[in-house]
C-alpha positions as CSV (number, residue, x, y, z in Angstrom):
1,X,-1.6,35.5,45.9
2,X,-0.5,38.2,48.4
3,X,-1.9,41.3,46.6
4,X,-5.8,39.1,47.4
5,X,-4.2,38.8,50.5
6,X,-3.9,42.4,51.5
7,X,-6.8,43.5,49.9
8,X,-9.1,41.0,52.2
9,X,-7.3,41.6,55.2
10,X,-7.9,45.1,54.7
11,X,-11.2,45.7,52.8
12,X,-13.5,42.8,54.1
13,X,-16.2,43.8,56.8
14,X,-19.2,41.7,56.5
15,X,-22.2,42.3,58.4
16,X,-23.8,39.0,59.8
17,X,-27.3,39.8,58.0
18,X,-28.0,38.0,54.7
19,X,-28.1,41.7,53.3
20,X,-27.9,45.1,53.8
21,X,-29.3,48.3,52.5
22,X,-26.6,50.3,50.8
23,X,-26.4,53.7,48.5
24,X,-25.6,53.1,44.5
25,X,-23.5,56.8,45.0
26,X,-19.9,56.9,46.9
27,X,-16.9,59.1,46.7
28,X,-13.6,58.9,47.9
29,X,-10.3,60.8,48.1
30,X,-6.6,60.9,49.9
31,X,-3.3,61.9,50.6
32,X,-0.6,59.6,49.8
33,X,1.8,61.0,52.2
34,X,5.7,59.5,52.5
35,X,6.5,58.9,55.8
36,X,9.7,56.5,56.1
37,X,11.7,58.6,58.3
38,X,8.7,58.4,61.0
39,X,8.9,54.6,60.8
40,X,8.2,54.1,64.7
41,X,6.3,57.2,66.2
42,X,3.4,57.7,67.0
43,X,0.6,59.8,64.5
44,X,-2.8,61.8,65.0
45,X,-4.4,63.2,61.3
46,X,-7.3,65.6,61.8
47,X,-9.7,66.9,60.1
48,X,-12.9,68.9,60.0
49,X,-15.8,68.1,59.3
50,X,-19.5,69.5,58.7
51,X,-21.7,66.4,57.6
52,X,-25.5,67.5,56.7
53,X,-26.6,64.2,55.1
54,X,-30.1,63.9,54.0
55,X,-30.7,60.4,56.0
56,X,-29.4,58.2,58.6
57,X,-27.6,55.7,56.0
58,X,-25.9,59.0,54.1
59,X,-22.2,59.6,55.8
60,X,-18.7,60.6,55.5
61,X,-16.3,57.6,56.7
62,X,-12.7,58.3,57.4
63,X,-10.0,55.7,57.7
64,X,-5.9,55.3,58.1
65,X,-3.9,52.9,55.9
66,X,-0.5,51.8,56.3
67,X,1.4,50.8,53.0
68,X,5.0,49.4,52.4
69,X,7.3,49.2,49.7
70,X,4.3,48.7,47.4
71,X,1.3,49.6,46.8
72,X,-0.2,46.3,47.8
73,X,1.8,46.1,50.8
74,X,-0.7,47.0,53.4
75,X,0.2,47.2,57.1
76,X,-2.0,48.3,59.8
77,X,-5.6,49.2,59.1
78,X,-6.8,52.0,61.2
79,X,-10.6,50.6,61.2
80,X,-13.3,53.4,59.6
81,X,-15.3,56.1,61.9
82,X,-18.4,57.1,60.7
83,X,-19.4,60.4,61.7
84,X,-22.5,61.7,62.3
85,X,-24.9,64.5,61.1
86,X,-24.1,67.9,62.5
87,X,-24.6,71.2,61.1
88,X,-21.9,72.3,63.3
89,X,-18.1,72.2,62.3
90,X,-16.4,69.1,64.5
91,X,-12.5,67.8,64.5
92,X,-11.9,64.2,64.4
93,X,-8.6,62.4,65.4
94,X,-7.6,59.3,64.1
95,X,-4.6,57.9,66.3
96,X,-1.8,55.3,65.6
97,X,1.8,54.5,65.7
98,X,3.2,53.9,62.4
99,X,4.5,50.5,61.7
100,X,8.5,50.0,61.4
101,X,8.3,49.0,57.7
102,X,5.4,52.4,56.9
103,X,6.6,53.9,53.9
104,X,3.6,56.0,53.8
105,X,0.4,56.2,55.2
106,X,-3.1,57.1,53.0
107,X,-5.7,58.9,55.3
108,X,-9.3,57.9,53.4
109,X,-12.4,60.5,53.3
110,X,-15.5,58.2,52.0
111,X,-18.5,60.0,51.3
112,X,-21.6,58.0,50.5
113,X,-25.4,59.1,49.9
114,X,-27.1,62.0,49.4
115,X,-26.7,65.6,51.0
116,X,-24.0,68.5,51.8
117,X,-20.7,67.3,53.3
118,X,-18.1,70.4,54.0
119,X,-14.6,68.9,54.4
120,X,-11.4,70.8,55.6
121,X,-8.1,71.1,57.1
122,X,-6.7,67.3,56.8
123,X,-3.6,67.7,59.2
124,X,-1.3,64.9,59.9
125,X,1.5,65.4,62.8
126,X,3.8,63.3,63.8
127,X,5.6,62.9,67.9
128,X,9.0,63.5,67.9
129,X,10.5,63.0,71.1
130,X,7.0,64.5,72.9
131,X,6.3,67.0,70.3
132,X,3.9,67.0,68.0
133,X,5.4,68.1,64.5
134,X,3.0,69.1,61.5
135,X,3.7,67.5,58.3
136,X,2.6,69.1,55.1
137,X,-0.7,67.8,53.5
138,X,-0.8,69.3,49.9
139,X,-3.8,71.1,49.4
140,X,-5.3,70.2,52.9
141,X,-6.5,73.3,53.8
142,X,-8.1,73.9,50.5
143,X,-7.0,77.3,50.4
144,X,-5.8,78.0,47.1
145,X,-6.7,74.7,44.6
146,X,-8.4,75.0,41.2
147,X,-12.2,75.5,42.0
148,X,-13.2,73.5,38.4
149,X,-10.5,70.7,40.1
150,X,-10.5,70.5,43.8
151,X,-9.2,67.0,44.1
152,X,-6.3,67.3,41.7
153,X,-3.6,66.9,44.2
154,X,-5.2,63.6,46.1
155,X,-5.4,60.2,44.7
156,X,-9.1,60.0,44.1
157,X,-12.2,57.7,43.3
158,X,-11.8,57.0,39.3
159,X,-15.4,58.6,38.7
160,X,-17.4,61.2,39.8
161,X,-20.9,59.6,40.8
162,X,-23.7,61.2,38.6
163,X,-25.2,63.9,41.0
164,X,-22.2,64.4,42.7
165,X,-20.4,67.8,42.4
166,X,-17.5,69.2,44.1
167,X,-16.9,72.7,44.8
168,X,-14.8,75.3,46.7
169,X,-17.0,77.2,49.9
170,X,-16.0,80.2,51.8
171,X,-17.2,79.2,55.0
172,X,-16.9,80.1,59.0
173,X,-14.6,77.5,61.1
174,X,-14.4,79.4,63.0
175,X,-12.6,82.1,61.0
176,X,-13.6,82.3,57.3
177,X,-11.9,79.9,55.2
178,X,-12.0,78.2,52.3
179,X,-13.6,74.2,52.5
180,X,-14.5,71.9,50.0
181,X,-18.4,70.8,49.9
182,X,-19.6,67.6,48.2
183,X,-22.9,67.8,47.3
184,X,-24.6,64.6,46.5
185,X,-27.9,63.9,45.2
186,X,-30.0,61.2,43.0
187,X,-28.3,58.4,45.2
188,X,-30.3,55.3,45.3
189,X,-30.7,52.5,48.1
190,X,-30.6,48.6,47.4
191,X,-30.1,45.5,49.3
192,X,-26.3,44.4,48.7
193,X,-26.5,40.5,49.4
194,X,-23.1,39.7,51.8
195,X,-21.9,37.4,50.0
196,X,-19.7,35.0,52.9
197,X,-22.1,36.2,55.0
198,X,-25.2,35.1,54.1
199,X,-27.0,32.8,56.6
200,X,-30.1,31.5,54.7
201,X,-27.2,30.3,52.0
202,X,-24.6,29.2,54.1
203,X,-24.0,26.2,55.8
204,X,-20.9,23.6,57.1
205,X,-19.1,20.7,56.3
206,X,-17.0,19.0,59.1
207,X,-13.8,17.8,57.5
208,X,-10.8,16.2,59.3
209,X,-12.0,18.4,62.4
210,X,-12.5,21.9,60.6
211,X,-15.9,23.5,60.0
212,X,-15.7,24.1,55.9
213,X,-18.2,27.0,55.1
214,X,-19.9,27.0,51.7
215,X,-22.9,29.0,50.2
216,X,-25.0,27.6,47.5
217,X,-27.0,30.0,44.9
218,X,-28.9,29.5,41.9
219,X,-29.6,26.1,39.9
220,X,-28.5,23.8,37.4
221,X,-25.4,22.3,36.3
222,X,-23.1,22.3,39.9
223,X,-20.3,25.0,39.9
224,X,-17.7,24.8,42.5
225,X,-16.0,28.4,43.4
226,X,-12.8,28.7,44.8
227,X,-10.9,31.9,45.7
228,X,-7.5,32.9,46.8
229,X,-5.2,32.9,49.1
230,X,-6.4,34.9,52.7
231,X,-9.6,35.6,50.7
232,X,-13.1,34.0,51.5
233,X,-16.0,33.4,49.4
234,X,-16.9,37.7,49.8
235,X,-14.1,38.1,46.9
236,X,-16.6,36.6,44.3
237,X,-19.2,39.4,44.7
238,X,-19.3,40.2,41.3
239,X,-19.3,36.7,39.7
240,X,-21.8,35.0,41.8
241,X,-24.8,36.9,40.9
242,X,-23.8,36.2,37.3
243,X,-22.8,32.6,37.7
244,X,-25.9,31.7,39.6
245,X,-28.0,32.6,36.4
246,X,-27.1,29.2,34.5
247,X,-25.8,27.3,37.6
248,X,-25.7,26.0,40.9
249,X,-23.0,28.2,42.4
250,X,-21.0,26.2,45.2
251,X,-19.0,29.1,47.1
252,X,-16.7,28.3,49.3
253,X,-14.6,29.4,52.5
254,X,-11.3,27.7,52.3
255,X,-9.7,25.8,55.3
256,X,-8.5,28.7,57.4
257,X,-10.0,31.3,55.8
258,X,-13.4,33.1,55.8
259,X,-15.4,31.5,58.2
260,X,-13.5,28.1,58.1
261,X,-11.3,28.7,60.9
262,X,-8.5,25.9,61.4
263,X,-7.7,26.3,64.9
264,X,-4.4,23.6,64.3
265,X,-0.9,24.6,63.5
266,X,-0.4,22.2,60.8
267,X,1.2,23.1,57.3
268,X,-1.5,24.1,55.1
269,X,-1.4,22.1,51.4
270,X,-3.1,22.9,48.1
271,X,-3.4,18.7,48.1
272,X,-5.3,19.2,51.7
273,X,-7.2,21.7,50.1
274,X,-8.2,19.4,47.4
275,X,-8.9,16.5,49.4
276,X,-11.2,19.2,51.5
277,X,-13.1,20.0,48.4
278,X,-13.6,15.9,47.2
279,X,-14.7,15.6,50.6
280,X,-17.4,18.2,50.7
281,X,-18.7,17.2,47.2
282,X,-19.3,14.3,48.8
283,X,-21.2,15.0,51.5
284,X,-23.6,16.6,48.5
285,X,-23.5,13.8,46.7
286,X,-21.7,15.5,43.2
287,X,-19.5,14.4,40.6
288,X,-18.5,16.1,37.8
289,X,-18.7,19.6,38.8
290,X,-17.3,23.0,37.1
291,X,-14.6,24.0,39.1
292,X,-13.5,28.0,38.5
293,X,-10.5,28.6,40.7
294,X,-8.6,32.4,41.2
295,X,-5.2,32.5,42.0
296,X,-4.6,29.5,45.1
297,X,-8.3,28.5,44.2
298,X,-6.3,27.8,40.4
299,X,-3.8,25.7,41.8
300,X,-6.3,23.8,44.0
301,X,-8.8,23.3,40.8
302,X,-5.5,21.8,38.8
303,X,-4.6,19.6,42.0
304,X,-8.2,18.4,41.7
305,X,-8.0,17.6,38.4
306,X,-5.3,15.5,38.5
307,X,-6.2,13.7,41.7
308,X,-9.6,13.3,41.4
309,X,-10.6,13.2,37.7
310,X,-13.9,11.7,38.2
311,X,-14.8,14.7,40.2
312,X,-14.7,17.7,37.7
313,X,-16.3,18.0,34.7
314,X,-14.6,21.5,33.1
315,X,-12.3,24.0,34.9
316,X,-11.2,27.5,34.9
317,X,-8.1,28.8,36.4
318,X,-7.1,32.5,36.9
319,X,-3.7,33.2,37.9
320,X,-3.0,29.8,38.6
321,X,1.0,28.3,39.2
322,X,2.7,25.0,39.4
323,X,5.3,26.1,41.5
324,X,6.5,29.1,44.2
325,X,9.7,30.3,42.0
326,X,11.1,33.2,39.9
327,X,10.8,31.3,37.2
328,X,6.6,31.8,37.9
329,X,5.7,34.4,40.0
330,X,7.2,38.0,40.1
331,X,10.5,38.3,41.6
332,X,9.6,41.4,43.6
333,X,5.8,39.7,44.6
334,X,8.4,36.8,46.1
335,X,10.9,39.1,48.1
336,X,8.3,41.0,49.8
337,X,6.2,37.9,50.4
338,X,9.2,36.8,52.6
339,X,9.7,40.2,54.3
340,X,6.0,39.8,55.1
341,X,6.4,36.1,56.3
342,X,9.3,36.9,58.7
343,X,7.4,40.6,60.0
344,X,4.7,38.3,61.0
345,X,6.5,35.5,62.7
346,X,7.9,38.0,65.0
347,X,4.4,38.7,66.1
348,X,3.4,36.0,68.7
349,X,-0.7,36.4,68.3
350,X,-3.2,33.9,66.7
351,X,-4.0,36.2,63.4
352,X,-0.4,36.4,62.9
353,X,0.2,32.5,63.3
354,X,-2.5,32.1,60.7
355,X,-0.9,34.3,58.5
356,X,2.1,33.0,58.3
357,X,0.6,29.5,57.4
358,X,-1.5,31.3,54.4
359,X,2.2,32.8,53.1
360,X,4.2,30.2,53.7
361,X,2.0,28.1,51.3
362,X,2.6,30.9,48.9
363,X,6.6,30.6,49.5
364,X,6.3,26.3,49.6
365,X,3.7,25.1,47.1
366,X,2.5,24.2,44.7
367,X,5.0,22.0,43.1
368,X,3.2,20.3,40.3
369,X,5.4,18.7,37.6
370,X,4.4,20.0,34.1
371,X,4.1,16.6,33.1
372,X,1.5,15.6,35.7
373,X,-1.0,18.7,33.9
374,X,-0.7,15.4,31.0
375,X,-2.9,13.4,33.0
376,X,-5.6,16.0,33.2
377,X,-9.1,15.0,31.4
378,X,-11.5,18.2,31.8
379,X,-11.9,21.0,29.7
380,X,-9.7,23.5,30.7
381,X,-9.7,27.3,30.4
382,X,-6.1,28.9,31.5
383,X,-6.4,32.9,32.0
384,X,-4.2,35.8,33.5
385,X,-3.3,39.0,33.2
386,X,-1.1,40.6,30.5
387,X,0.1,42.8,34.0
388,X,-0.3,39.1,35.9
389,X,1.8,38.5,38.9
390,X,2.4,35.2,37.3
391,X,4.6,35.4,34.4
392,X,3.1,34.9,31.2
393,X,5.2,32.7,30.1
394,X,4.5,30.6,32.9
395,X,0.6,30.7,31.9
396,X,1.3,29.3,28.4
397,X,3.2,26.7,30.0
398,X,0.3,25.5,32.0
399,X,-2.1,25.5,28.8
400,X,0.6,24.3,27.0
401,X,0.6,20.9,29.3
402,X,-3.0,20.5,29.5
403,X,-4.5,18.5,26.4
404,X,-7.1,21.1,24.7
405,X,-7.2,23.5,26.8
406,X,-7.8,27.4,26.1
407,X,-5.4,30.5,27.0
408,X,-6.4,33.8,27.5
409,X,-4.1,36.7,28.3
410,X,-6.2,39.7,29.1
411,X,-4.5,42.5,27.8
412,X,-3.8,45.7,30.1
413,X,-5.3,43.2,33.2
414,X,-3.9,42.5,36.6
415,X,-3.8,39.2,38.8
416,X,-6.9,41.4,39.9
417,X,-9.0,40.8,37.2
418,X,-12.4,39.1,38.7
419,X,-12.7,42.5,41.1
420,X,-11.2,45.2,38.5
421,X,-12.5,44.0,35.2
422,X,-15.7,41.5,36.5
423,X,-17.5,41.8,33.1
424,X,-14.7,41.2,31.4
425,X,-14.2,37.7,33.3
426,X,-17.6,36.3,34.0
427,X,-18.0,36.4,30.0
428,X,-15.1,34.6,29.6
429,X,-15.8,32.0,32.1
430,X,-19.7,31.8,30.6
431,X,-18.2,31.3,27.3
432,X,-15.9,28.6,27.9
433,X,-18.5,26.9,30.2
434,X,-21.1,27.1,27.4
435,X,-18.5,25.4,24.8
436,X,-18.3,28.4,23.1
């Protein structure tokens, strides 16, 4: 659904190696600053830094982030900076223009690794009519916060690493001030596999003219893994390694998404998604797969299973729907998934065009009768959220139709579950798979 959608857009950056060497230790904080009435103009947000990391990997990362009406509804990504080791005091600028529909705008400071980072004076200023105005960052000067809680006043990483310690500096820049120093140590390196990314695993299937990317890990008993809508096979990061244990782990990159980019213009179809997946488990040579689908990977595991029965062996949908209305989805996750739809068609540019064919299909499809779930033969496991974007009594409706099947409602979860709660899911999804 469209809060995958904006996460993706916004978080993914893969690197084309098969892995990368990353620190265990990160921190990171913002200000969540309103900025409506500056829908339009043009913005600069500055900020000082003094970065003494203790290696080349160890860095502070700072980043601009559009948001709507909500939360989830992101804009316009102002891509990350990294900045380098100095043990002098530097300004950095990040410029933009804020979107027409910018209700606020979050300014990201991402510490990661080990050493002394001194951070101070976040200023964000605004043009109006040729003049820069300053706009009022709460505690951005770090003048007079609480020492013991330095952060209180920015939305903030939910943890302090272990080793990490904040605290409140006098320091020279150039006039003594006040700054706030994260010290970080005990940080450890490890590969992080890039999962979507991941050449010795990857490979293509030509189907119908597009080039369907898929990764394959582990072995056993073949497990077909589907994600959502604008997401690619990178949004399974934490279930893979997992899944891989006790199966053969099928990731895949949905037609236009990921890397299987569908250069047409024609409607996209959770039934051409379907027929995509029978055709690639073909070209392997399987039958009777496990097929765990999240949000439009849901709705294309139930189209399989109703189209190609001899194809699946047991299934397990997260925050799956039978059809685009109020009567399923959040009312509010609708209306703004057709402000979205119309922002986008005004924009005449190839990410924009392939957009707009990822929301429409959340706006047109699925439409699966009730009935039709009858028909279905494999196991099935039905989950969302108690906080679902799918309503829940839409869920038991879907496990209601299907012959044997198991609902969970994850209490206090989101639509988000497989990123926000990953423990939480995989043993689910073990459990059922193991009969259990």
């Amino acid at each position: 659904m469209k809060y995958i959608l904006a996460f993706v857009l916004i978080l993914s950056s893969l690197s084309s190696m098969a892995q990368v060497k990353k620190y265990v230790n990160s921190l990171f904080f913002l200000p969540n600053i309103p900025t409506e009435k500056y829908a339009g103009s043009n913005y600069r947000f500055k900020i000082d830094i003094k970065s003494q990391p203790e290696d080349t990997l160890s860095k502070v990362t700072i980043y601009a982030l559009q948001v709507g009406k909500g939360d989830y509804d992101f804009l316009e990504y102002n891509h990350p900076t990294s900045l380098p080791q100095d043990t002098l005091w530097n300004t950095y600028t990040i410029h933009g223009k804020l979107s027409e529909q910018t209700r606020k705008i979050w300014f990201y400071v991402n510490q990661v690794g080990n050493g002394k980072f001194f951070i101070d004076n976040l200023t964000l200023q605004i043009s109006d009519k040729g003049t820069w105005r300053t706009i009022d960052i709460p505690d951005g000067d770090f003048e007079k916060v609480d020492p013991a809680n330095p952060l209180k006043k920015f939305e903030k990483s939910l943890k302090i690493p272990a080793g990490t310690r904040l605290s409140i500096e006098q320091v020279s820049n150039p006039t003594p001030s006040k700054a706030l120093l994260v010290t970080a140590s005990g940080g450890k390196l490890h590969w992080i596999t890039q999962y979507g990314s991941n050449p010795p695993k990857g490979n293509y299937c030509s189907i119908k003219g597009t080039p369907v990317y898929y990764e394959t890990y582990g072995e056993g008993e073949p497990l077909l893994l589907l994600h959502g809508n604008g997401q690619s096979i990178g949004a399974f990061s934490r279930q893979i390694p997992e899944l891989a244990k006790k199966y053969k782990v099928i990731c895949v990159d949905t037609r236009a998404q990921g890397k299987s980019i569908d250069s047409s213009s024609a409607p996209l179809s959770y039934n051409l998604f379907a027929d995509d997946m029978k055709t690639l488990l073909d070209s392997l040579n399987l039958r009777k797969v496990h097929v765990v689908g999240w949000s439009d990977g849901g709705n294309t595991a139930l189209t399989m299973a109703i189209k190609y029965p001899a194809y699946v062996d047991k299934i397990a949908v997260m925050g799956a729907n039978l059809n685009p209305t109020s009567a399923a989805v959040l009312e509010s996750m609708l209306k703004q998934t057709s402000k979205d739809l119309a922002r986008l068609k005004k924009q005449d540019d190839s990410k924009s065009r392939q957009s707009s064919r990822l929301l429409t299909l959340l706006l047109t499809e699925p439409n699966i009768p009730a009935q039709d779930l009858n028909n279905i033969q494999a196991r099935t496991l039905v989950m969302a959220g108690e906080n679902d974007v799918i309503k829940e009594q839409h869920t038991k409706l879907i496990a209601a139709n299907i012959k044997g099947s198991k609902l969970i409602i994850f209490k206090g979860q989101t639509h988000n579950l497989p990123k926000e709660n990953p423990a939480l899911f995989n043993e689910a999804v073990l459990q059922f798979l193991a009969g259990q």
